[in-house]
C-alpha positions as CSV (number, residue, x, y, z in Angstrom):
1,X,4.0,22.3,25.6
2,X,7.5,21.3,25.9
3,X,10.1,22.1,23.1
4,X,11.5,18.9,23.6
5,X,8.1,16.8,23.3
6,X,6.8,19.0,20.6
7,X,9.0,16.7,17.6
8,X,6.9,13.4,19.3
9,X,3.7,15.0,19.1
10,X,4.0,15.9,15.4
11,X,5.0,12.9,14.3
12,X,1.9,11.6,15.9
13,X,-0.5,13.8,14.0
14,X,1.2,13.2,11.0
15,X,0.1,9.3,11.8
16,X,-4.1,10.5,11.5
17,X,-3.5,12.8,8.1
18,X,-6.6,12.0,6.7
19,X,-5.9,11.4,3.0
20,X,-2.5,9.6,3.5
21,X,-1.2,7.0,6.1
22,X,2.7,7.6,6.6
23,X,3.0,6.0,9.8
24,X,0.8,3.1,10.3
25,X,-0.6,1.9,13.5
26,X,0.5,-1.2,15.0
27,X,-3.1,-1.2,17.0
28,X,-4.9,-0.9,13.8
29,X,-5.7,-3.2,11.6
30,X,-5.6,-2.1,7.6
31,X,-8.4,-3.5,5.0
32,X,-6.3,-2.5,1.9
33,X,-6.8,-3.7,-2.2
34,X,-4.0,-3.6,-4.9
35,X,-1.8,-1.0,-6.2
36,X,-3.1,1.1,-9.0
37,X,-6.4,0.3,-7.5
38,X,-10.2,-0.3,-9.5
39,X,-13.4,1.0,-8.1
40,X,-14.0,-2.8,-6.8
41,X,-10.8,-2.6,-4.9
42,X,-11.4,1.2,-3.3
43,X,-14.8,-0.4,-2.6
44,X,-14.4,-3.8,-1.1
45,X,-12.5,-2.1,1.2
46,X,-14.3,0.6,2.6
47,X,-17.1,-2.1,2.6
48,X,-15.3,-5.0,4.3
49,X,-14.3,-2.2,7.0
50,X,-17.5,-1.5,7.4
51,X,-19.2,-5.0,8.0
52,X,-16.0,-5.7,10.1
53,X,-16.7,-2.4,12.3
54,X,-20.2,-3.4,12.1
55,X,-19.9,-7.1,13.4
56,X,-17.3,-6.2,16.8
57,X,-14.0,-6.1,15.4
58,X,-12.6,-2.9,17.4
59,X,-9.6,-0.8,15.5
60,X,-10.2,-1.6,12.0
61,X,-10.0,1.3,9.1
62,X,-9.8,1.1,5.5
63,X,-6.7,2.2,3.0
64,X,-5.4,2.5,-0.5
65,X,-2.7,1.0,-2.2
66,X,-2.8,3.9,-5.1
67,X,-4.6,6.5,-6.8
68,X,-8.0,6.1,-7.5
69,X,-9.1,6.3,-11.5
70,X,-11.9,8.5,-12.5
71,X,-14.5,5.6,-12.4
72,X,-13.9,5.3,-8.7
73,X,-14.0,8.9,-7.9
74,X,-17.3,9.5,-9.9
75,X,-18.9,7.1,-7.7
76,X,-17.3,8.2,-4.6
77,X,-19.1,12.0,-5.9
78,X,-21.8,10.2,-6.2
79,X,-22.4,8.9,-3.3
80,X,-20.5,11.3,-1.0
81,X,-17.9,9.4,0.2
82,X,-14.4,9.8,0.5
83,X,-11.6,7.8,-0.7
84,X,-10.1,5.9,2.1
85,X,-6.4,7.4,3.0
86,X,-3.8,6.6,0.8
87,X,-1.4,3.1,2.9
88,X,2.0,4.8,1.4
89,X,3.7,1.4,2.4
90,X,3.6,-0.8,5.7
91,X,7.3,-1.4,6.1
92,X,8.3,-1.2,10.0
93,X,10.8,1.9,10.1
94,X,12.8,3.7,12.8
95,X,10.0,5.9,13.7
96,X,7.9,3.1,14.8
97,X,10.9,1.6,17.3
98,X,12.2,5.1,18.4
99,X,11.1,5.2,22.2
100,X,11.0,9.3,22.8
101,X,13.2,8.5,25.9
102,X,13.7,11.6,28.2
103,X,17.0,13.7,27.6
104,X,19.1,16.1,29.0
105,X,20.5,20.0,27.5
106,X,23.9,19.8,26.2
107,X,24.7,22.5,29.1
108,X,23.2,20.1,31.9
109,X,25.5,19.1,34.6
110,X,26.2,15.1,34.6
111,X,24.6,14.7,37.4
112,X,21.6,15.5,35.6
113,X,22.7,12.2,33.1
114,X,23.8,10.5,36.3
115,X,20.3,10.7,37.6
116,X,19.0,9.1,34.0
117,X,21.6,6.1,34.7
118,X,20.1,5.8,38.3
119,X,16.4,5.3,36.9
120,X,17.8,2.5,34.8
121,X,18.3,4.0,31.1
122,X,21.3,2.3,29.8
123,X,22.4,6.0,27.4
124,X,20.9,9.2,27.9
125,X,20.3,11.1,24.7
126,X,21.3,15.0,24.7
127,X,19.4,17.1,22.6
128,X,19.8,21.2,22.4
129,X,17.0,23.8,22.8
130,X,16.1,23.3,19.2
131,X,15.4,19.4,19.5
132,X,18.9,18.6,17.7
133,X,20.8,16.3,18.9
134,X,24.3,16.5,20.3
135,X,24.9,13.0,20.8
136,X,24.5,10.5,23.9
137,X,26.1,10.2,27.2
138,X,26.9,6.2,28.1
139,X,28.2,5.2,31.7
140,X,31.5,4.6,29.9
141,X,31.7,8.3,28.9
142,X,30.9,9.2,32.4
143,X,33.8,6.6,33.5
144,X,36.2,8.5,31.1
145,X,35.6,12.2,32.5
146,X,35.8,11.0,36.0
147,X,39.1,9.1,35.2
148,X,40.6,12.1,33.8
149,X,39.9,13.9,36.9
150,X,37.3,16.7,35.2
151,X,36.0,18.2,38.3
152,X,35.5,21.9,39.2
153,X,38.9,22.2,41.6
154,X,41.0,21.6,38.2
155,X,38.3,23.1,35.6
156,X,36.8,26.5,38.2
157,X,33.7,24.6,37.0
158,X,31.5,21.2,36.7
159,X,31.8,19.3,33.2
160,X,28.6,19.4,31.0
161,X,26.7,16.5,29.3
162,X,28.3,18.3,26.1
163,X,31.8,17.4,27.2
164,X,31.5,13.8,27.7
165,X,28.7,13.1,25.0
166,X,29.5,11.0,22.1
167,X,28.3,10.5,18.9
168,X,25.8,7.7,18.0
169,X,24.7,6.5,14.2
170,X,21.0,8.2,13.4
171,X,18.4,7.6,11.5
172,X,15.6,9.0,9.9
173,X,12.1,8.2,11.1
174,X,10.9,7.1,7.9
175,X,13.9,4.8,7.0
176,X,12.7,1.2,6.2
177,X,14.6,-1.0,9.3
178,X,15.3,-3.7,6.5
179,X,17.3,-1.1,4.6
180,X,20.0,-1.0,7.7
181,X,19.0,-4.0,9.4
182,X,22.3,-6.4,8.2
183,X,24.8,-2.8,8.9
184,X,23.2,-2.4,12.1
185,X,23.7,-5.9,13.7
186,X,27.4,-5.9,12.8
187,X,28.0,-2.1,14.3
188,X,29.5,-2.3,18.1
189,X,26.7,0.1,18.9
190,X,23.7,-1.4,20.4
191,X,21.6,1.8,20.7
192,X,20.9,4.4,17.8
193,X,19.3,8.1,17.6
194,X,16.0,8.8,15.9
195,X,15.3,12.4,14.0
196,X,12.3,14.0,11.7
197,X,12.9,15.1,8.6
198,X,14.2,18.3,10.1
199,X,16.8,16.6,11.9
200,X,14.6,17.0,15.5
201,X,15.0,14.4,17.7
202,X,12.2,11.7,18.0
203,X,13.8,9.0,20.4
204,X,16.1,5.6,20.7
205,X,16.2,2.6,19.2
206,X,18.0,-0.1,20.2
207,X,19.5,-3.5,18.3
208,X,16.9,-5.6,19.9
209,X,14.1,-3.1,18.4
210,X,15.5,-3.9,15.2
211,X,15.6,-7.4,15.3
212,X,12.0,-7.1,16.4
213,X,9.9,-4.4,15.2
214,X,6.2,-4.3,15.2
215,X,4.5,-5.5,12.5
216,X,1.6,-4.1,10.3
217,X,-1.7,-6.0,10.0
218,X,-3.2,-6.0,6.9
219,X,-6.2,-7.7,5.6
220,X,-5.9,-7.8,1.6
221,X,-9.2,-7.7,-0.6
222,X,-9.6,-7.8,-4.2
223,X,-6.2,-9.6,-4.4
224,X,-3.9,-12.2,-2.8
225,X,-0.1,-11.6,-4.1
226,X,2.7,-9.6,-2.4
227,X,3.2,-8.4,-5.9
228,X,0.0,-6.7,-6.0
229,X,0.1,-5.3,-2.4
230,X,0.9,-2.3,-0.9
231,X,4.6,-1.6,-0.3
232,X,6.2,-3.3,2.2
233,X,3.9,-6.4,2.7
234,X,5.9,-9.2,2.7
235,X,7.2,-7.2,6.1
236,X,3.7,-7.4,7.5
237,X,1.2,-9.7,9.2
238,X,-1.4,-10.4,6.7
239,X,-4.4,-11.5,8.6
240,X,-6.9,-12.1,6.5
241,X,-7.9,-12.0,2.5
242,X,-11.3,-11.9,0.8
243,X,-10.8,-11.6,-3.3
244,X,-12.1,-13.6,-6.4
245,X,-8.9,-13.8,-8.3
246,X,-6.6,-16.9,-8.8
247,X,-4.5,-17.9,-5.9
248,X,-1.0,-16.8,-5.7
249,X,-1.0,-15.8,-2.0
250,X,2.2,-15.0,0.2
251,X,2.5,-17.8,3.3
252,X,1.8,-16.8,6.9
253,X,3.0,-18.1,10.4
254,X,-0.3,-19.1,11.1
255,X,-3.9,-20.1,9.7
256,X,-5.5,-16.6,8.8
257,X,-9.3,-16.5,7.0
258,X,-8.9,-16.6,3.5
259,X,-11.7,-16.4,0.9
260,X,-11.1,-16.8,-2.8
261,X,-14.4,-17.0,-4.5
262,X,-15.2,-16.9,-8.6
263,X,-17.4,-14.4,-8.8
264,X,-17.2,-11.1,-10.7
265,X,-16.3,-8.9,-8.2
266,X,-14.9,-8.6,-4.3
267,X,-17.7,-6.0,-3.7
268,X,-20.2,-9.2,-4.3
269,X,-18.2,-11.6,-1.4
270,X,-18.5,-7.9,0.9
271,X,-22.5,-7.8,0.3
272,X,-23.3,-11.2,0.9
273,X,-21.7,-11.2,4.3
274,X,-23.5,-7.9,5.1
275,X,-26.7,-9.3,4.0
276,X,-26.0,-12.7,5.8
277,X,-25.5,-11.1,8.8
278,X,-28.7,-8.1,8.3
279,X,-26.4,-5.4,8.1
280,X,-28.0,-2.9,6.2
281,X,-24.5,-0.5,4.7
282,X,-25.5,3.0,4.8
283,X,-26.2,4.2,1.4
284,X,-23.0,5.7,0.9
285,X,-21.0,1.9,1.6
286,X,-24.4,0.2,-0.4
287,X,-23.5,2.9,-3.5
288,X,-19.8,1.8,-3.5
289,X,-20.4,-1.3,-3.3
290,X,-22.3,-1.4,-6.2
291,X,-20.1,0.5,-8.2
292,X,-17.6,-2.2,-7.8
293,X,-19.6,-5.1,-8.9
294,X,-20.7,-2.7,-12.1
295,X,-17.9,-1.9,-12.8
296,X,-15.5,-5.8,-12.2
297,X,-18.9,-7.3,-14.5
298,X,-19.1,-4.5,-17.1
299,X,-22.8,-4.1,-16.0
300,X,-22.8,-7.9,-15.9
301,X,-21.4,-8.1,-19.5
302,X,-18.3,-10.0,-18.3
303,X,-18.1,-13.5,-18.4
304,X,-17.2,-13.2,-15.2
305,X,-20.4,-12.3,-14.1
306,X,-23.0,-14.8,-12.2
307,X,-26.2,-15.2,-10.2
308,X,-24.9,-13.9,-6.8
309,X,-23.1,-11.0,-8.8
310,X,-26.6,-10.0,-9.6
311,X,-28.4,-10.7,-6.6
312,X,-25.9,-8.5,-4.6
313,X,-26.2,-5.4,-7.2
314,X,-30.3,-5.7,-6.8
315,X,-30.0,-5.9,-3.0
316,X,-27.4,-2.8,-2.8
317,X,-29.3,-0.7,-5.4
318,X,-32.2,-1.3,-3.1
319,X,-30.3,0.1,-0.2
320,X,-28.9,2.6,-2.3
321,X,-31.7,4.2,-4.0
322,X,-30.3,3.7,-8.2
323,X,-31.5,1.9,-11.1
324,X,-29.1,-0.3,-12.2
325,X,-28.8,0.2,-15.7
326,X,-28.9,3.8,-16.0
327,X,-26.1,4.2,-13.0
328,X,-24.3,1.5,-14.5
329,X,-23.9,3.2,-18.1
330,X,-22.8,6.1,-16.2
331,X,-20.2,4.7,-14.1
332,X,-18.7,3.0,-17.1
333,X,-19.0,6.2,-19.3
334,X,-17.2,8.3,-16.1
335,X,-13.6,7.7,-17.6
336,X,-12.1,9.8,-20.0
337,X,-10.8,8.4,-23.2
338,X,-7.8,7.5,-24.9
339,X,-7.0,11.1,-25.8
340,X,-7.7,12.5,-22.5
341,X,-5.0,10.8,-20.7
342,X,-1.2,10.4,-20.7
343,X,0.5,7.2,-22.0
344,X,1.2,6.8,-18.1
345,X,-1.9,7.1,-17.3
346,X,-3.8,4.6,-19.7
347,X,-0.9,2.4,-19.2
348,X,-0.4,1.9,-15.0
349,X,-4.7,2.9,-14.1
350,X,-5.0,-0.7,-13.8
351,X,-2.4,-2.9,-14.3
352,X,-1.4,-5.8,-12.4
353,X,2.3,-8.0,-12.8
354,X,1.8,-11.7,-12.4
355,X,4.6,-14.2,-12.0
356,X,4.3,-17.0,-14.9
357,X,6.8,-19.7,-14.8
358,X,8.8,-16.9,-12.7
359,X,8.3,-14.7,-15.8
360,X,7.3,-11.7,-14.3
361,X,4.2,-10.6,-17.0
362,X,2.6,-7.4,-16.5
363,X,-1.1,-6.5,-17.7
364,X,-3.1,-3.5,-17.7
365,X,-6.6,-2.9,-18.9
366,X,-8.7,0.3,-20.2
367,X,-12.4,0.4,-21.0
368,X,-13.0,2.9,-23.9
369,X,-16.3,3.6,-25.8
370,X,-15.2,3.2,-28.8
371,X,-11.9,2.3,-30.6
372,X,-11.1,5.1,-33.4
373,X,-8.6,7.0,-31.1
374,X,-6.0,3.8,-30.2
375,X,-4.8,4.3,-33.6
376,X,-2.9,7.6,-32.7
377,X,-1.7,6.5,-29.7
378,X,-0.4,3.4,-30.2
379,X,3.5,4.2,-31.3
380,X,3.6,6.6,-27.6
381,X,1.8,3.9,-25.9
382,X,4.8,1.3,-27.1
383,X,7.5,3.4,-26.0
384,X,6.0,3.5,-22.7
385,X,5.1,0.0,-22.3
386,X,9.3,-0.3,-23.6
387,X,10.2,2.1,-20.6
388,X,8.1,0.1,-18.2
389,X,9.5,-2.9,-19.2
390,X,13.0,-2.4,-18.6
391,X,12.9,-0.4,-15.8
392,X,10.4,-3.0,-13.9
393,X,12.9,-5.9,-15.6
394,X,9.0,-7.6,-17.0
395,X,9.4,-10.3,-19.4
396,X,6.3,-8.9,-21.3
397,X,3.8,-6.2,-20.7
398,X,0.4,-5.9,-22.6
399,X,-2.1,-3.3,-22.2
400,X,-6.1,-4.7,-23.3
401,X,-7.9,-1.8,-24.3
402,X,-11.6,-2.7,-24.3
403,X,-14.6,-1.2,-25.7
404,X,-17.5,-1.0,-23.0
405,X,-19.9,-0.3,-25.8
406,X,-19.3,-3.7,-28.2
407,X,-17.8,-6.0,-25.7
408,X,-14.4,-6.5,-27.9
409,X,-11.0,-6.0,-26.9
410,X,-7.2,-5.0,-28.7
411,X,-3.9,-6.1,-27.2
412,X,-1.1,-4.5,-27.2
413,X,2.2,-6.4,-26.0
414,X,6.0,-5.9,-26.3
415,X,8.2,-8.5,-24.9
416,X,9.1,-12.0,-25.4
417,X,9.1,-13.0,-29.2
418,X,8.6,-17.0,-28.3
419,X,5.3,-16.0,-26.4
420,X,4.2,-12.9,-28.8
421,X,4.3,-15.4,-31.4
422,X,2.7,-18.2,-29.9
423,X,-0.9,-16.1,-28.7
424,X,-4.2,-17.1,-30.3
425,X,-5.2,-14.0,-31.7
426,X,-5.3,-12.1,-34.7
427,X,-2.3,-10.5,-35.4
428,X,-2.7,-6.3,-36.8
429,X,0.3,-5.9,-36.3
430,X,3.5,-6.5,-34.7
431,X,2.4,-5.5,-31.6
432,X,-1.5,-5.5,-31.6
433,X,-3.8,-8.0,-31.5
434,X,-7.6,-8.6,-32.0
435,X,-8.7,-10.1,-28.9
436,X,-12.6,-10.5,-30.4
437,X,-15.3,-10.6,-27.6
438,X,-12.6,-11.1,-24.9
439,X,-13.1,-8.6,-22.1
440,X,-11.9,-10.5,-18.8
441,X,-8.4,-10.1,-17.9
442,X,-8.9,-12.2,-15.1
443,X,-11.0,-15.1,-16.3
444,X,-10.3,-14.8,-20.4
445,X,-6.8,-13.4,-21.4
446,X,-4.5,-14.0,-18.1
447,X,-5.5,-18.1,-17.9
448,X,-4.6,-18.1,-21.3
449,X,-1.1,-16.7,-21.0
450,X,-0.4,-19.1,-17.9
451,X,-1.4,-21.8,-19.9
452,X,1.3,-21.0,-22.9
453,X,3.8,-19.8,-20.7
454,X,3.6,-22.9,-17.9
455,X,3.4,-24.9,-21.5
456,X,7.1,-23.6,-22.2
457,X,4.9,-22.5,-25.6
């Protein structure tokens, strides 16, 4: 292997890391849920990659927008699987518009660049014996040295590509283009050097690259809003959605599948296609799948839950090989408790930020069995919601802690004073509530907080 196509090659590998995506694929299309993802969103879609595989769709592979919770990797232990690699964000960047364009040793005669020019490359890049670059050679810095009579009668030798290089801005491989985009198109330059991390060199980009980079595709399931999505999709191509949340989806160029069903869980929508279409999932895809409608329903305690919700569990379970109900206490029972985790980590698990008369309002949830440790950990719990909140600029954030076992749920919220005031609930305090038998973010609590805050309360 060549030194200088060794820098090219890594970077490639590093694209098919299995547990984390940093260079996506413009040839592969991403089935992907939310940030700080559930076990329905992990789930969905290794399942909806799966049926899509299944069906004829070539190139498709499932990611994650986060980390997954306990919950999700209990199942995934359960039933052998692996957690889909992590979509660290889908941005384009200079890596995917650097074209590893062939180069020439600082020491190379400029007949060796002159050759470059001849087989119609408009700079040639120069780059040392430890894949560094030294800069560029243009025609104009050809036109210079020849004008200034650098030949071997006045020098005893021929000028090197060293000599008449120049320097060209650079950028690293993992830069987001969007970041540099507006100082690029006003630089005089109209082609720019690409390095690793190291510094190696990993090709050429040009200004029309940049005005036109490729574009992730991404199908979204268990949600619809850029908000929600993995970094850097409002930069991508969303191509289709399956989810069964309320509408607050980004606009595309052109029409693009889009399912938004009310039922209590994306894993349900992903099973009924399958069976529709007598796909049988393997039982580790059947397994997940399940776990994600137990666990969006609460074992189909969630108001949320419906006929097709339990049609798809009984189908999957079948497939599968597990009784419902037992596997379903023990999916719930897989996360710690309150005293096991950090504030960070009960607080950002599985929350989601909603836009509310453009009040940005963020929500997390966290299913306990019982209720007796949220009284310690309610004044560290504030501070952190306080942190969040200014540092994420939210107008309000709540957490709703619910117990799995008696199907009742607390609030917590810091934030506005007009909306804290106006809630329905039972005040405890100043910042808790008694939400009763609420246990639906999606259906119960969130519906309620558009309706005060589109209300102007």
């Amino acid at each position: 292997m060549s030194p200088l196509t060794d820098p090219i090659d890594r970077r490639l590998a590093d694209r098919s890391h299995p547990d984390r995506i940093d260079f996506w694929d413009p040839n592969i299309t991403y089935v992907v849920g939310h940030q700080r993802p559930d076990t329905d969103a992990i789930a969905s879609a290794m399942g909806f990659a799966w049926f899509l595989t299944s069906s004829g769709h070539d190139a498709i592979r499932a990611g994650r927008a986060g980390q997954p919770g306990d919950q999700t990797l209990f199942a995934l232990k359960r039933f052998n699987e692996t957690a889909p690699a992590l979509l660290s964000g889908v941005a384009p960047t200079f890596g995917h518009i650097a074209d590893p364009e062939a180069v020439v040793l600082p020491d190379a005669p400029l007949s060796a660049a002159m050759a470059r020019f001849v087989a119609g490359e408009q700079v040639v890049p120069v780059v040392d014996a430890e894949r560094r670059p030294a800069g560029v050679v243009t025609p104009l810095g050809l036109a210079r040295a020849f004008s200034h009579n650098l030949s071997d009668e006045e020098q005893g030798r021929a000028p090197t590509c060293r000599e008449v290089g120049t320097r060209i801005p650079t950028f690293n491989e993992r830069d987001r283009i969007s970041d540099h985009r507006s100082a690029l198109l006003r630089m005089d330059e109209n082609h720019f050097l690409v390095v690793d991390g190291h510094g190696y060199y990993v090709g050429m980009a040009t200004q029309r690259s940049v005005l036109q980079p490729p574009r992730a595709k991404l199908i979204l399931v268990d949600h619809n809003e850029l908000g929600q999505a993995v970094p850097g999709a409002d930069e991508a191509q969303i191509v289709g959605v399956l989810d069964h949340h309320r509408l607050g989806n980004p606009p595309t160029a052109e029409p693009i599948p889009f399912v938004v069903d009310p039922v209590g869980s994306t894993s349900t929508l992903v099973a009924e296609r399958c069976r529709d279409r007598a796909l049988h999932p393997p039982r580790g895809i059947a397994g997940m799948l399940l776990s994600g409608i137990l666990s969006d329903t609460l074992v189909f305690r969630s108001p949320t839950t419906g006929a097709r919700d339990r049609a798809a569990a009984a189908w999957l379970a079948h497939l599968c090989g597990v009784e419902i109900a037992q596997y379903g206490e023990e999916l719930l029972h897989a996360a710690p408790g309150l005293g096991a985790r950090t504030a960070g980590e009960i607080l950002d698990g599985d929350r989601k930020t909603y836009s509310m008369a453009d009040i940005p309002i963020s929500i997390g949830q966290i299913e306990v069995t019982g209720m007796q440790e949220l009284p310690q950990r309610v004044g560290e719990l504030v501070a952190a919601m306080d942190q969040r909140r200014e540092r994420e600029g939210l107008g309000m954030i709540c957490l709703m802690v619910t117990d799995i076992v008696t199907g009742r749920s607390r609030l917590l919220c810091r934030g506005d004073s007009r909306i804290l005031g106006a809630l329905p609930y039972a005040r405890l305090s100043d910042v808790e509530f008694d939400l009763g038998d609420i246990v639906s973010r999606k259906k119960q609590l969130v519906p309620a907080l558009y309706g005060l805050v589109e209300a102007g309360l």
